[in-house]
C-alpha positions in Angstrom: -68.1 14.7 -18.2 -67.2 16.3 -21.8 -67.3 19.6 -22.4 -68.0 19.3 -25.9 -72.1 19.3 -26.1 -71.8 22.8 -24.5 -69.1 24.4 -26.5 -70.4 22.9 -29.8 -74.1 24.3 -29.2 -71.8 27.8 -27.7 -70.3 28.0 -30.8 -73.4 27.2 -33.5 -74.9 29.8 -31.7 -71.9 32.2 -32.5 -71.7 31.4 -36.3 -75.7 32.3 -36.4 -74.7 35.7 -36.1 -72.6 35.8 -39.1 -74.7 32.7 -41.3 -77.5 31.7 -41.9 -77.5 27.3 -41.4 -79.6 25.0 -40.6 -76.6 22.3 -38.6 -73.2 22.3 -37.4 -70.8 19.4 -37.5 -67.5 19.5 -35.5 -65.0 16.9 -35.8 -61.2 16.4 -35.5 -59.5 14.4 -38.9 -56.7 12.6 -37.7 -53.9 11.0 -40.8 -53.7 7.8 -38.6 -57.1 6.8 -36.7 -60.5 7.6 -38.0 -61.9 11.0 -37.2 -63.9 11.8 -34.0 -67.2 12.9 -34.2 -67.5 15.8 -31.2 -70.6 17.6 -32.2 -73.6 17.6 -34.1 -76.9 19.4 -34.4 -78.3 17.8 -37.2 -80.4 14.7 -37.6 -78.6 11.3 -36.2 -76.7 8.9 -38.7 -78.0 5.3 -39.1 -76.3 3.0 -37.1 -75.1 1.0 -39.5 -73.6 3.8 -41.9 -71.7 5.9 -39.0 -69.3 8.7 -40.8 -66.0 7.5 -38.4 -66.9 3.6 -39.4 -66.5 4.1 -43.1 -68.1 6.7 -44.7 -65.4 9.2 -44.0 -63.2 7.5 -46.5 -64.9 9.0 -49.5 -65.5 12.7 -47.8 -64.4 15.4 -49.9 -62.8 17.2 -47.2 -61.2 14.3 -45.2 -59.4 13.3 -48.7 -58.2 17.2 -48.9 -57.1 17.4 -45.8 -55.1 13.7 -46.1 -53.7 15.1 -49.2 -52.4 18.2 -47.6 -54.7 20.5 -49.0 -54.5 24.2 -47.3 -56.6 25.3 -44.4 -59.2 27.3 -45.0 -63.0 27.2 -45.6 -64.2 25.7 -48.8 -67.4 25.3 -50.4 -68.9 21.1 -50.7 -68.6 21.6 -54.9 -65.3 23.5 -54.5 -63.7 20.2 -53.3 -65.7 17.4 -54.2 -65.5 16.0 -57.9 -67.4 16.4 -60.8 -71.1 14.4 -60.2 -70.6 14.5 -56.3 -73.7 16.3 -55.7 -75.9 13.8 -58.0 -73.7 11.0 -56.9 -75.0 7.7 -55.0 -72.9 8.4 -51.8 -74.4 12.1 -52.0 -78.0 10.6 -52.2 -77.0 8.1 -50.0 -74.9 9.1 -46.9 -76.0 13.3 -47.1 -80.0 12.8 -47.9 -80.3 10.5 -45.1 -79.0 13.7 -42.9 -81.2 15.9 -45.2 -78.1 18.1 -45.8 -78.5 20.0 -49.3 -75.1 21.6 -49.2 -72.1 22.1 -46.7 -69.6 24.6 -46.4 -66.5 23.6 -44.1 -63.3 24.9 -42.3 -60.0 23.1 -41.6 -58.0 23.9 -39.4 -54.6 22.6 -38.2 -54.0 21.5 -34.7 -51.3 19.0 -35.0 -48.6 17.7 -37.8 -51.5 14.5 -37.7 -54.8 16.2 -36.9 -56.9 18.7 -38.3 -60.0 20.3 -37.2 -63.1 20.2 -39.0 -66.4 22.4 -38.2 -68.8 22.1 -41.1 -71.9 23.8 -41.0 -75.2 22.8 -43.5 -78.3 23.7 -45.3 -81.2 21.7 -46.1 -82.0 20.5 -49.6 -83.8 23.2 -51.4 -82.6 25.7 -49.3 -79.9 28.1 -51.0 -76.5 27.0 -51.3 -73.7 28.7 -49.6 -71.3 31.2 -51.5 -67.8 32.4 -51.9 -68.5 35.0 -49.4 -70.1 31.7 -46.5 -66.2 30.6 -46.9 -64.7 33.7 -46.2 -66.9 34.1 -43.3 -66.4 30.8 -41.6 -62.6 31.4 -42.1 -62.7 34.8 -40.3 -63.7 32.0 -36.9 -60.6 29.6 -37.5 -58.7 30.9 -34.4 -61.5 30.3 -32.8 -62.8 27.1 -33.6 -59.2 25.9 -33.6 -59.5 26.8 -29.7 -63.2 25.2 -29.4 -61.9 22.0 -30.5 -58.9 21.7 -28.2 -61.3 22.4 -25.3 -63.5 19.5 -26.5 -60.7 17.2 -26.6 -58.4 15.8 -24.1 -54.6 16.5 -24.6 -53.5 15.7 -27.9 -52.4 11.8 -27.3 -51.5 8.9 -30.1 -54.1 7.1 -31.4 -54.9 3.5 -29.6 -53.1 0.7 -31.1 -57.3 -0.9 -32.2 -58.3 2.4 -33.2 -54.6 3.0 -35.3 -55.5 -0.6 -36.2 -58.9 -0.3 -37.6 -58.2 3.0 -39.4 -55.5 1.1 -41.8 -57.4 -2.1 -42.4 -60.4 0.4 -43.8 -58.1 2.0 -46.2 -56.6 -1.6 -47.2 -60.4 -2.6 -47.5 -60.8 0.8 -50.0 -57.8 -0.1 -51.8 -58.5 -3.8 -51.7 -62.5 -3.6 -52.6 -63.0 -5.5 -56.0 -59.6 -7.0 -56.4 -60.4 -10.8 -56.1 -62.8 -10.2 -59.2 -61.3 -7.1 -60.7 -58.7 -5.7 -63.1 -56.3 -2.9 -61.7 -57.9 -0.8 -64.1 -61.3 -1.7 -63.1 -60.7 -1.0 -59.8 -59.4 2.0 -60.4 -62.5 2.9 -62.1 -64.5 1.6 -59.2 -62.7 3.7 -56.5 -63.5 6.6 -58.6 -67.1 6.2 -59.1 -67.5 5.3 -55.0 -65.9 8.6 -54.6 -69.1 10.4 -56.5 -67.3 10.9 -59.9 -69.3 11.1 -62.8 -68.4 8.9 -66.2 -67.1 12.1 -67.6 -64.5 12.7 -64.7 -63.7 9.2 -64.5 -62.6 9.2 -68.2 -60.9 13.3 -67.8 -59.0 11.9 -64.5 -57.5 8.0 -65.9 -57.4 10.2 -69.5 -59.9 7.4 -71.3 -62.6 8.1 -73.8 -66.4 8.5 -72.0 -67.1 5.4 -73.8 -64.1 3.5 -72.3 -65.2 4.8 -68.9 -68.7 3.8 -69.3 -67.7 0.0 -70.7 -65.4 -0.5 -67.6 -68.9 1.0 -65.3 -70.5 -2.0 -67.3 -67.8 -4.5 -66.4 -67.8 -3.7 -63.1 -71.1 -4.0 -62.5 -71.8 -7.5 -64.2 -68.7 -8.7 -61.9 -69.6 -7.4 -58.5 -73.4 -8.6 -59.3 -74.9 -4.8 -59.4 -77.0 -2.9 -61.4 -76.6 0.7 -60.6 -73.9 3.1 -58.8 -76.3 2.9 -55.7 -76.2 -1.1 -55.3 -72.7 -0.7 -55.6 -72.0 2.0 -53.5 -74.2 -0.5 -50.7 -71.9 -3.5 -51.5 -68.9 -1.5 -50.3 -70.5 -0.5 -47.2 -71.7 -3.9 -46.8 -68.1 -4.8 -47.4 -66.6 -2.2 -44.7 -68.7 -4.2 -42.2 -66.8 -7.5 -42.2 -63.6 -4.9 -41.4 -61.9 -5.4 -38.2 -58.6 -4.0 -37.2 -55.6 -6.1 -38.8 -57.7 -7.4 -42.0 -56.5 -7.7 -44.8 -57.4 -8.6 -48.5 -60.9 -7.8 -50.4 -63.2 -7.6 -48.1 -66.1 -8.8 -50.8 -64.8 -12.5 -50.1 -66.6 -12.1 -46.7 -69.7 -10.3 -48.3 -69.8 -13.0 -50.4 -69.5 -15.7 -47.4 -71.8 -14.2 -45.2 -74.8 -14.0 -47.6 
């Protein structure tokens, strides 16, 4: 029997002595499979919207982390982009888990894999500061050490699991292109990731008013009215995924409904 319910509640009991949370959420991010949930104290995900079957895709730390970011602990707004806390997949995927902000720590464990304990506050609770960070960061040896006793010895990923993590980032890269130009894609993949029309049009160096006719386009195309109804139809769309898919996965929205 795993270890891990007992040394993830050990250690949320730890951190209460030096801050002041509401949840904890352990993981491990791995380059080449999706990440593996180990521990959580919070309120349980909707089946259908499972952080490990998609979600994880547009986290702020999972994309630092994939880009080699440093360990550390960092603040939600320190890495997530402008808009991300009024953002769709913020309302969407965080509400539902009534998780106002989040502070995390990464921590290294393999050339592949990375440890991930975040711990949360509830919405209208006061958000974590510079000095949360620093605190959490003090416990990386430890959590590093937590999170290889939760987990068996570091193995490769299964070939389905391997599998499944590439065709969802082919399906991210892939979302909108039977009816969209590269540039509107590009546009797209921004805004899924939470970033407001003014970062869209800062980070693909456009005028606001470029940024917000492409939002336009994009919307009459995929059939959506708002950055919520689109953010749904890609989730929608990760759901026909399967490991070794390839192309937009829309086509399948599309021949499903």
């Amino acid at each position: 029997m795993s270890a891990a319910p007992e040394i993830g509640t050990a250690m949320g009991h730890a951190l209460e002595v030096i801050l002041d949370f509401d949840a904890v959420f352990i993981a491990t991010l791995n380059r080449h499979a999706p990440p593996e949930c180990l521990f959580s104290s919070g309120p349980s995900e909707p089946p259908a919207l499972r952080y490990q079957d998609g979600p994880y895709l547009l986290d702020p730390f999972y994309n630092h982390f994939l880009k080699g970011g440093t360990d550390g602990g960092y603040r939600l707004h320190d890495l997530a982009p402008d808009g991300f806390l009024r953002s769709e997949y913020f309302s969407t995927y965080y509400r539902h888990l009534d998780i106002g902000d989040e502070i995390g720590l990464l921590v290294s464990t393999s050339p592949h894999s990375c440890a991930h304990l975040a711990v949360t506050r509830k919405r209208g609770c006061i958000r974590f500061a510079r000095r949360d960070c620093e605190w959490l960061d003090a416990a990386a040896s430890v959590v590093r050490d937590a999170i290889r006793r939760m987990t068996p010895a570091s193995v490769s990923p299964a070939n389905d699991t391997a599998a499944f993590h590439d065709s969802l980032k082919r399906a991210f890269r892939s979302f909108g292109s039977s009816v969209l130009s590269a540039r509107e894609q590009q546009v797209a993949h921004l805004l899924l990731r939470g970033n407001c029309a003014k970062a869209v049009a800062r980070l693909l160096e456009i005028t606001p008013d470029t940024a917000r006719n492409h939002t336009k386009h994009i919307y009459r195309k995929l059939a959506v009215a708002s950055q919520a109804e689109l953010l749904a139809l890609f989730f929608r769309a990760l759901e026909q995924v399967e490991p070794g898919y390839e192309g937009d996965p829309l086509t399948r929205v599309v021949h499903a409904t």
